[in-house]
N, C-alpha and C positions, 0 to 999 in steps of 0.2 A: 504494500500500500504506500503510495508516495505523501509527502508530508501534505500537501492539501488538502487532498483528498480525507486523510486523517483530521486534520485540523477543524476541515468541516463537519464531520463525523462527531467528533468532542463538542462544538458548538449546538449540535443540533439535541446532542443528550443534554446539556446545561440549560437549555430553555426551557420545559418542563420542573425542572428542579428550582428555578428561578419563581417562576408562576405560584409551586406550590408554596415557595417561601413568602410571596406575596400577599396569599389568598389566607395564610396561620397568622401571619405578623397582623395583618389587619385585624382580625378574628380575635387575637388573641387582646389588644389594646381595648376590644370594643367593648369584652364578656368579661373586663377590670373591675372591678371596685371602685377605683377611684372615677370621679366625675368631671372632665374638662371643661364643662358650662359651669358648675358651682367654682375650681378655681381660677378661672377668670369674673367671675361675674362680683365674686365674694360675699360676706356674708348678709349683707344687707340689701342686697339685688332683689328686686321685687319679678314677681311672675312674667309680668309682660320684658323685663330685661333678660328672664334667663330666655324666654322664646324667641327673643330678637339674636341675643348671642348664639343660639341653637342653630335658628334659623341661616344664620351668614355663615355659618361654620360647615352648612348641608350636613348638619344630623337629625334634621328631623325627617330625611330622604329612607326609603328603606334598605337594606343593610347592601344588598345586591346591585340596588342603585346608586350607592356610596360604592362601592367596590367596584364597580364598572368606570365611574367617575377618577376612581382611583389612579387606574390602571393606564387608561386614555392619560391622564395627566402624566405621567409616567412615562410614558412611552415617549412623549414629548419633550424631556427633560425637566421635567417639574412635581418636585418633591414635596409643594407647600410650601409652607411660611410654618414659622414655630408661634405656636400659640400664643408665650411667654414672654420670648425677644422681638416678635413680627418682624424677621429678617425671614430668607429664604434658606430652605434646610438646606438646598444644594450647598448654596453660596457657604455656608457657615461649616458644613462637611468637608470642601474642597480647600478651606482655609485651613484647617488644622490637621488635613491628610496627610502630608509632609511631615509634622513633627511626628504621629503614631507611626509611620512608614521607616520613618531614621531612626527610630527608639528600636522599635520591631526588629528591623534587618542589621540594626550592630550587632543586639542583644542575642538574637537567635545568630547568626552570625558567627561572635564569638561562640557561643554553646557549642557550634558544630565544629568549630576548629578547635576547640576541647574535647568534648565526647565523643569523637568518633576516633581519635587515636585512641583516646582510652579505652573506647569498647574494642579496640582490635589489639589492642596488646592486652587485653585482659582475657580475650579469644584466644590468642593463641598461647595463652600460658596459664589454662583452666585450673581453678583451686589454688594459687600460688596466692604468695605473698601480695602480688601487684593486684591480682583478681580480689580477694576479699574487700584487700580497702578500697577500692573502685565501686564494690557493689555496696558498700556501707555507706561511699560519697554519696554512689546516686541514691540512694536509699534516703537518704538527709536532704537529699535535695527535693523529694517527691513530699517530704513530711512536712516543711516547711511551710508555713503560711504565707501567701505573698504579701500580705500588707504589712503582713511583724514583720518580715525578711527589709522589706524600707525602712521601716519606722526604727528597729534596729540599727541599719545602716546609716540612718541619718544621725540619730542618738550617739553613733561610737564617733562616726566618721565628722563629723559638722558639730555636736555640742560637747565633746568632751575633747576629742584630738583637734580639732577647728582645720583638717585637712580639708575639709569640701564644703564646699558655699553649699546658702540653707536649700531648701530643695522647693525654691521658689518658683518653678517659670526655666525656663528655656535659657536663659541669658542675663545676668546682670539687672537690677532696674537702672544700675548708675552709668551702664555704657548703651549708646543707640547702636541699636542693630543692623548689620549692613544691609545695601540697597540688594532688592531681592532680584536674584538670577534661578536656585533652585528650588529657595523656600526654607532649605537647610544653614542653620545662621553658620554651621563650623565651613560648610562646606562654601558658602559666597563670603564669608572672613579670610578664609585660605585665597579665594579666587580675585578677590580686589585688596587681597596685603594689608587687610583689616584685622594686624596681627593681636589688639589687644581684643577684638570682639569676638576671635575666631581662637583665644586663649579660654575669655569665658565661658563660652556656648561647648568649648569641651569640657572646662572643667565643669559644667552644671551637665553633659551627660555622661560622668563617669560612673553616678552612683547607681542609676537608673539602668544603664546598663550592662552594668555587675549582676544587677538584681535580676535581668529578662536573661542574660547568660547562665547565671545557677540556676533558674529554672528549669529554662531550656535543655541545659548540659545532661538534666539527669536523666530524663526519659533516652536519650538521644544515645546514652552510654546504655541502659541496658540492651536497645532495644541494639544497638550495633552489634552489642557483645554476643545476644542472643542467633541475629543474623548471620554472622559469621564462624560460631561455631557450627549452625545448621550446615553451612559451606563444606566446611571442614570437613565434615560424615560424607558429603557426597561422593557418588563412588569415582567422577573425574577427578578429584582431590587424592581417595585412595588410590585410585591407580596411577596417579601422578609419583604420590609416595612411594607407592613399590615398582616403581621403575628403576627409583635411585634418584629422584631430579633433585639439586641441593635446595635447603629449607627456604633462601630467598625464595627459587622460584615458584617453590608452593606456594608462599605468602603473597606473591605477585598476582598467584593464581586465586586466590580468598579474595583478596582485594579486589581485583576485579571483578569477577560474580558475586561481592556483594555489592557494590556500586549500585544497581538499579531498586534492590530495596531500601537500602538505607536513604539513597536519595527521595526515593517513593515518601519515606514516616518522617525524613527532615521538611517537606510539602505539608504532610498535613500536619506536623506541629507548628508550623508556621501558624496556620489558622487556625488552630487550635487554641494557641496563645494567646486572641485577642482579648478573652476575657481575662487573661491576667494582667494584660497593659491595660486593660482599662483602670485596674486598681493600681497599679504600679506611678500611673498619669495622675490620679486622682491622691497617693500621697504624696507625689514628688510636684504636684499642681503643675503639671508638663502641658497642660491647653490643646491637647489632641485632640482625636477624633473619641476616644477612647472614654475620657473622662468629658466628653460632650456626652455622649451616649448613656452613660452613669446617671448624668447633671438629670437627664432628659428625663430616665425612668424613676427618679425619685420625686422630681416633681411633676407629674403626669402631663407631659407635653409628648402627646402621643406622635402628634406628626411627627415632629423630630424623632422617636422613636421608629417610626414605621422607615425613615429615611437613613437614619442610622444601621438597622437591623438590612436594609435592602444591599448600603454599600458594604456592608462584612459579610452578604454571600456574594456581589461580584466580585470583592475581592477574593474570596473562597475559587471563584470557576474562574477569576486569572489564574489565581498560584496554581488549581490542579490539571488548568489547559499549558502552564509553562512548565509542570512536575511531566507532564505527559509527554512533552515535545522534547523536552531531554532523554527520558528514559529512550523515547523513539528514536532517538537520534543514538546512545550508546549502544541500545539494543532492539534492533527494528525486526524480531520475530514479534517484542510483544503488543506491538502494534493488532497483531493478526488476532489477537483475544477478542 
């Protein structure tokens, strides 16, 4: 199957999956608890004010015809207006995409240039010394709370060592932020020689991204370590072995056949992690997309809600249309599944 061909194929499964996230997220904001005509209207809003807010808001439309509404809007680029801010959820998503996207891909990032050496020398030296305290790391790292795991980090790191600015915001309030080319303040500080801006904006994501890295790192190490011993059994490995081939070239051979799973579960942790940036955002007050999403479902501003939850499955069917096109690319039998 040629990459096209494929790519089309992946799109057309992702459109259905889309829809049905569409048609829960709405469903699920509406059969809430909470009431978005009583927290806009507040407590003294008389009958005819909460039917006027209802009305403008098309919920007094029935459910199928808000959902139809919905979707039509949608389709056209338009996600609403936040009930609470009356900005556009697009607008206020695509602003703060960039900081969860930089936090995200250091964070996981690093994790995998940690945990995947480690789950492969832990693999190939089963029950040793180096195996146990690997499996105890990750083991520590799966028990871990994310919001102690900050809130600790800030406590050692910011108020007792005073090693790391507080964990305010992205960037200094006392230096302005460079003029934007990426969106990333380290990475336009670097690119217009805005060396003290582009000093702050790293040292305010070093702690944050310590934190998306232990996370990340520990699933990533069992799950290598486990993948690779499966390798190892196979009888191409064994009969490599009893050939006589020296141990590098086995381990070249591990290596490569397990490349296309472990890159498979480094994809879906990727998306899988967004609910822990959104807490990681929300103690290190990092202004993403993440701790927007958070802000939204605690004070029932559902739109933002419905727009939030829509951009974290396209993000979901980029990463696993780009997890696909790599694996297709190192190994185009499994294209043919």
């Amino acid at each position: 199957m040629n990459l096209g061909s494929f790519l089309l194929r992946r799109l057309l499964m992702a459109i259905p999956m889309v829809i049905g996230i569409l048609f829960v997220t709405f469903m699920l904001v509406r059969i809430g608890s909470l009431d978005p005509v009583g927290l806009l209207a507040g407590p003294t809003a008389t009958q005819a004010e909460f039917d006027m807010i209802r009305r403008n808001l098309g919920l007094d439309e029935p459910l199928w015809r808000q959902f139809t509404i919905y979707v039509g809007n949608v389709l056209q680029g338009d996600l609403g207006r936040s009930w609470l801010s009356n900005r556009a959820v697009l607008t206020d998503i695509l602003e703060r995409s960039v900081a969860s996207l930089e936090l995200l891909f250091w964070g996981v990032g690093l994790g995998a240039l940690i945990g995947i050496p480690i789950g492969l020398k832990a693999a190939f030296r089963p029950n040793g010394t180096f195996d146990q305290v690997s499996r105890i790391g990750s083991l520590l790292g799966f028990s871990i709370p994310t919001y102690w795991l900050g809130l600790v980090m800030l406590f050692v790191f910011f108020y007792l060592l005073r090693w790391a600015p507080p964990g305010m915001g992205r960037m200094s309030l006392m230096i302005s932020p460079p003029d934007f080319i990426t969106g990333s303040y380290l990475i336009d500080g670097l690119l217009q020689a805005e060396w003290r801006a582009a000093r702050s904006a790293f040292s305010h994501l070093v702690l944050p991204v310590i934190c998306m890295a232990i996370i990340s790192a520990a699933p990533i190490i069992k799950h290598t370590r486990a993948i690779a011993l499966e390798v190892m059994t196979s009888d191409a490995v064994r009969y490599a072995r009893a050939c006589g081939l020296p141990r590098r070239t086995v381990r070249r051979m591990v290596m490569r056949n397990s490349a296309t799973p472990v890159i498979t579960f480094v994809g879906t942790e990727l998306t899988g992690l967004v609910g822990t940036l959104s807490l990681i955002e929300y103690v290190f007050a990092w202004g993403g997309v993440g701790q927007y999403g958070l802000n939204a479902i605690v004070r029932g501003d559902f739109t933002a809600v419905q727009g939030y939850v829509l951009a974290l499955a396209l993000f979901s069917v980029i990463v696993f249309l780009v997890v696909d096109v790599v694996v297709h690319l190192i190994e185009p039998r499994a294209g043919r599944a």
